[in-house]
MIMAR-922126 format. One record per residue (C-alpha): residue number from 1; residue in three letters; x, y negated, z. Coordinates in Angstrom, 3 decimals, padded with zeros to 6 digits. Layout:
   num   residu         c1         c2         c3
   NUM      ALA          X          Y          Z
...
// end
This chain:
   num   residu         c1         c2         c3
     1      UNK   -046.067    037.231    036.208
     2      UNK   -046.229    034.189    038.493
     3      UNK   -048.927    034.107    040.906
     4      UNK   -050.749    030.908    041.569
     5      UNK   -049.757    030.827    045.112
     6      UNK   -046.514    030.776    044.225
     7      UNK   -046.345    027.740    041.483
     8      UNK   -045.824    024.320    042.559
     9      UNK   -048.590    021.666    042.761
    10      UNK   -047.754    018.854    040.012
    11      UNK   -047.879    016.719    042.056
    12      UNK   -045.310    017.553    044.510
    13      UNK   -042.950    018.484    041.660
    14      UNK   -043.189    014.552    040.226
    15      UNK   -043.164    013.467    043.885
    16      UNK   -039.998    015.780    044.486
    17      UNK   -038.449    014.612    041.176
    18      UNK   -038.827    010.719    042.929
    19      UNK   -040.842    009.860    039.438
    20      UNK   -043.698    009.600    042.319
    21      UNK   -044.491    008.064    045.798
    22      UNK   -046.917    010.121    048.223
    23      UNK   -049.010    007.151    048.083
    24      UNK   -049.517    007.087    044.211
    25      UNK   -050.002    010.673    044.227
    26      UNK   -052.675    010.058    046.712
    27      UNK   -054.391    007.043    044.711
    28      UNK   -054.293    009.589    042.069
    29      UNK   -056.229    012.759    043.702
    30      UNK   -058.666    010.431    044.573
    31      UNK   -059.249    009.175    041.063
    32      UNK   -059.234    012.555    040.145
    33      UNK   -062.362    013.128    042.507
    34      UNK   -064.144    010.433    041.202
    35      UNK   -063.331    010.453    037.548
    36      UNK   -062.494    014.128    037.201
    37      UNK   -060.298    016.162    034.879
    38      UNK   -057.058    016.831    035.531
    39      UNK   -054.346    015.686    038.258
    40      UNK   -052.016    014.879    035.230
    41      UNK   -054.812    013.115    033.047
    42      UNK   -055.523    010.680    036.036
    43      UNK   -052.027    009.491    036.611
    44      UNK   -051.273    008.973    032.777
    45      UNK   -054.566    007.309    032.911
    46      UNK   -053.436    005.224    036.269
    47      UNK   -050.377    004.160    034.520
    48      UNK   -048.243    006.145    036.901
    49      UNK   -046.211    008.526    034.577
    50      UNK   -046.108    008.541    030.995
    51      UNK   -047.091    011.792    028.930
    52      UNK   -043.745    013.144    028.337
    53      UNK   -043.059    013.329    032.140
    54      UNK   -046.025    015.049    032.932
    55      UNK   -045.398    018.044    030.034
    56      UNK   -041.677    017.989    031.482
    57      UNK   -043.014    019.182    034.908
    58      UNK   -046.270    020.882    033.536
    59      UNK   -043.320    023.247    032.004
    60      UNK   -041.224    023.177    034.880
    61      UNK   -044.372    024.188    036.742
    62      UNK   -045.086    027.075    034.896
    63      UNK   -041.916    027.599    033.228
    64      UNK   -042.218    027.136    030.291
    65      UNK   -040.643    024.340    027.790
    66      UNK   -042.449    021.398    027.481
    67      UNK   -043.827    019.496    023.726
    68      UNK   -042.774    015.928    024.006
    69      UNK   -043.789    012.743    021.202
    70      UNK   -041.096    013.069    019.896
    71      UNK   -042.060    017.304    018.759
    72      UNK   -045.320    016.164    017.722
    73      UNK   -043.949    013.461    015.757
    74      UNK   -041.901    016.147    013.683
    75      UNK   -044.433    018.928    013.349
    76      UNK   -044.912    020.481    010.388
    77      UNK   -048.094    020.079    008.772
    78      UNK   -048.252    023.419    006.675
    79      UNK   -048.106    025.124    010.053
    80      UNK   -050.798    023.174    011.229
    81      UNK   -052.939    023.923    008.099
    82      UNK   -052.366    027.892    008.718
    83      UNK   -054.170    027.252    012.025
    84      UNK   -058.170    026.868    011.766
    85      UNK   -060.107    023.942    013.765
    86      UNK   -061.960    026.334    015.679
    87      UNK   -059.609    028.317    016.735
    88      UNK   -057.485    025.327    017.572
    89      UNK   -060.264    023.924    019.408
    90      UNK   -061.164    027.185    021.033
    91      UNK   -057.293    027.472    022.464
    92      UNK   -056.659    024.148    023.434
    93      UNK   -053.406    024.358    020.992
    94      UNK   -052.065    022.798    018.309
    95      UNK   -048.947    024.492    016.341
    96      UNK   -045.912    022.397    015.941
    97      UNK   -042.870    023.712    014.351
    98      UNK   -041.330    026.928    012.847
    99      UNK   -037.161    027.328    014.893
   100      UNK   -034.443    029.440    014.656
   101      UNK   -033.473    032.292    011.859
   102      UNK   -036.536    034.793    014.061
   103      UNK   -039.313    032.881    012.795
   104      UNK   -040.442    031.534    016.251
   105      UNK   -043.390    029.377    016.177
   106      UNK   -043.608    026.657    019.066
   107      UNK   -047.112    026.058    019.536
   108      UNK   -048.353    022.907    022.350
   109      UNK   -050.964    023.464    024.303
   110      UNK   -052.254    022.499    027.772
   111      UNK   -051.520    025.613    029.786
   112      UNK   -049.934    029.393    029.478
   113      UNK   -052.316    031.517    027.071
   114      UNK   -052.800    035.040    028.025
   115      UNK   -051.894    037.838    026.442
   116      UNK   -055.230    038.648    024.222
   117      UNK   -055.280    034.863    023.209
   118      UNK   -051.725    034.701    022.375
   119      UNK   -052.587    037.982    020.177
   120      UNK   -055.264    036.058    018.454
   121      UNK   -052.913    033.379    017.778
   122      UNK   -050.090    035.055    016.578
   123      UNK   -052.567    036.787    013.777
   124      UNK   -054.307    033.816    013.000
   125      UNK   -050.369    032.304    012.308
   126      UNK   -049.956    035.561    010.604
   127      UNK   -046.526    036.033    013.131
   128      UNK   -045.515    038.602    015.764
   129      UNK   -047.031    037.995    019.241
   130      UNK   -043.118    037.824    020.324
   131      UNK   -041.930    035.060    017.802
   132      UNK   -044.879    032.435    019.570
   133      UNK   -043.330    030.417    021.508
   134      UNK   -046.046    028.610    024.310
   135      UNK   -044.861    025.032    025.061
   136      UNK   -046.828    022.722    027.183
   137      UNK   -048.036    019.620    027.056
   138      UNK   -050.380    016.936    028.784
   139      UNK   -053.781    017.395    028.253
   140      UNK   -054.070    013.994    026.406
   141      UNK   -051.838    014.829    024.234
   142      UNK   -052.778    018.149    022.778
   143      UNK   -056.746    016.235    022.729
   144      UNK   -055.319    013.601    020.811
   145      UNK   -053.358    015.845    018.347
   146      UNK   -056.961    018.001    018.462
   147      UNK   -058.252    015.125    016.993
   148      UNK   -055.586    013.643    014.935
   149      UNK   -054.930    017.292    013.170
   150      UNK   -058.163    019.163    012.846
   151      UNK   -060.490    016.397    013.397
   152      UNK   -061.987    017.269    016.528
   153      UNK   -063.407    014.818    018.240
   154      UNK   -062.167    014.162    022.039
   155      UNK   -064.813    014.301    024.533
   156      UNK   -065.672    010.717    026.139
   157      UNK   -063.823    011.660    029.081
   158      UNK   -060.494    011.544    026.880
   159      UNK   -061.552    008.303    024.868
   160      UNK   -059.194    005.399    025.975
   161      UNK   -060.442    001.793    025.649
   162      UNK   -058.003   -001.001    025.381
   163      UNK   -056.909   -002.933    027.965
   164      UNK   -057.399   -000.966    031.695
   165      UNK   -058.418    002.139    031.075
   166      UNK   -058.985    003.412    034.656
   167      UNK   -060.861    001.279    037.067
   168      UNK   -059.412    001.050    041.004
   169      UNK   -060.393    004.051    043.362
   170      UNK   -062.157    002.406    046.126
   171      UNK   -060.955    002.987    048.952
   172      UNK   -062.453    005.185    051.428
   173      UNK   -064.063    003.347    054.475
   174      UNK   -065.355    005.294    057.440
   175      UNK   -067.889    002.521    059.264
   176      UNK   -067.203    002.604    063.396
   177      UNK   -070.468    004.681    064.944
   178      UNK   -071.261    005.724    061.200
// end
């Protein structure tokens, strides 16, 4: 089991990877304060780093494999269907394809699941808990897919409007004697 303590920041992994500068990863935090949700949300949201980069080093970060577009795009739908809303909802996961001659099931979602919700899975998919396979993926992503799938709506926070979809940070000013 991998403690917290011990798992890279996201942030320094895409900074370490060069697919980030200190700066934008600072422009980013700060969003993050203002804006909330998630470090990986913001910098999609910033225009930064597309999603697939962020669910390559979500996985890295908690080892794991990572659900790219290009997963999603092939998932199978009957495997979705075996999956209800709430339950999808519930997890934050949305079931993508059936692989190998074990009857693995990959299954996206936005971080691990432990062991009594990967239980609860694996019966709702009517599978072993061993033959679930946990991939990650950004958070917009699997909210999208949520929605796109089950029809659950994303919350406001995940809505994106056309055009800019983050205003600028301000910067932080300290006033002299203030």
């Amino acid at each position: 089991l991998v403690q917290w303590a011990d798992m890279p920041r996201l942030g320094e992994l895409l900074v370490g990877a060069g697919l980030l500068t200190p700066e934008q990863l600072e422009h980013a935090l700060r969003a993050q304060v203002v804006w909330g949700g998630r470090l990986g949300t913001n910098l999609v949201e910033l225009q930064l780093v597309d999603l697939d980069r962020v669910s390559r080093a979500l996985g890295r970060q908690h080892r794991l494999p990572a659900a790219l577009a290009a997963h999603f795009d092939g998932a199978d739908p009957a495997l979705q269907r075996a999956l209800s809303a709430e339950l999808a909802a519930e997890l934050c996961c949305v079931p993508i394809a059936r692989v190998g001659d074990a009857g693995h099931v990959v299954v996206a979602t936005t971080g691990p699941l432990p062991g009594p919700q990967l239980a609860q899975l694996a019966a709702a998919l009517d599978v072993p808990p061993s033959t679930v396979v946990v991939a990650i993926a950004a958070e917009l992503r699997v909210r999208y897919q949520l929605e796109r799938v089950y029809g659950i709506a994303r919350p406001p926070r995940f809505l994106r409007a056309r055009g800019a979809t983050v205003p600028s940070v301000p910067a932080l000013v300290v006033e002299p004697g203030g």
